[in-house]
C-alpha positions in Angstrom: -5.3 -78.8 -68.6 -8.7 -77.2 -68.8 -9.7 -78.0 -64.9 -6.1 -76.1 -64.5 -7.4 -73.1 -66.1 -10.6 -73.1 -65.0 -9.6 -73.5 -61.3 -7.0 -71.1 -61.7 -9.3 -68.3 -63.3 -11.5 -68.7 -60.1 -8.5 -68.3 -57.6 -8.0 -65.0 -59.4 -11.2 -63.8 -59.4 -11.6 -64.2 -55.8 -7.7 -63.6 -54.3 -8.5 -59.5 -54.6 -10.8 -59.1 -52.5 -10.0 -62.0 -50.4 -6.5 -60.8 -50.2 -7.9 -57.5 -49.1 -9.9 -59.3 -46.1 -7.2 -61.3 -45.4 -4.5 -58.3 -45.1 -7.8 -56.3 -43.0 -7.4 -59.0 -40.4 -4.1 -58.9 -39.8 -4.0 -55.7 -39.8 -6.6 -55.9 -37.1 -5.0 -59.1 -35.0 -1.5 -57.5 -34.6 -3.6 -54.5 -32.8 -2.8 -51.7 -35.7 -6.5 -50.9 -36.6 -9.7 -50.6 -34.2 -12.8 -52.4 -34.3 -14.7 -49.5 -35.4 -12.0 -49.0 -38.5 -11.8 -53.1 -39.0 -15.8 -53.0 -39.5 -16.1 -50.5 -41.5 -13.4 -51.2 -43.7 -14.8 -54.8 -44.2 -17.9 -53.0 -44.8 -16.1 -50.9 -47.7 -15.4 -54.6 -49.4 -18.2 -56.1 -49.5 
């Protein structure tokens, strides 16, 4: 049960700005941002 909550506490912690990444290079895949705006957007997360 603890390992459960631990492990889950970490996915949290990270899925923000992950999720943010993540949704930044889709975005940027499918063609809907530029290379300029997809670096300095990743830039802007850290």
């Amino acid at each position: 049960m603890v390992w459960l909550a631990v492990r889950g506490s970490r996915q949290r912690d990270r899925s923000g700005a992950q999720r943010a990444k993540d949704v930044l290079a889709d975005r940027y895949a499918r063609g809907e941002i530029s290379t300029k705006e997809y670096r300095e957007r990743l830039d802007q997360l850290g």
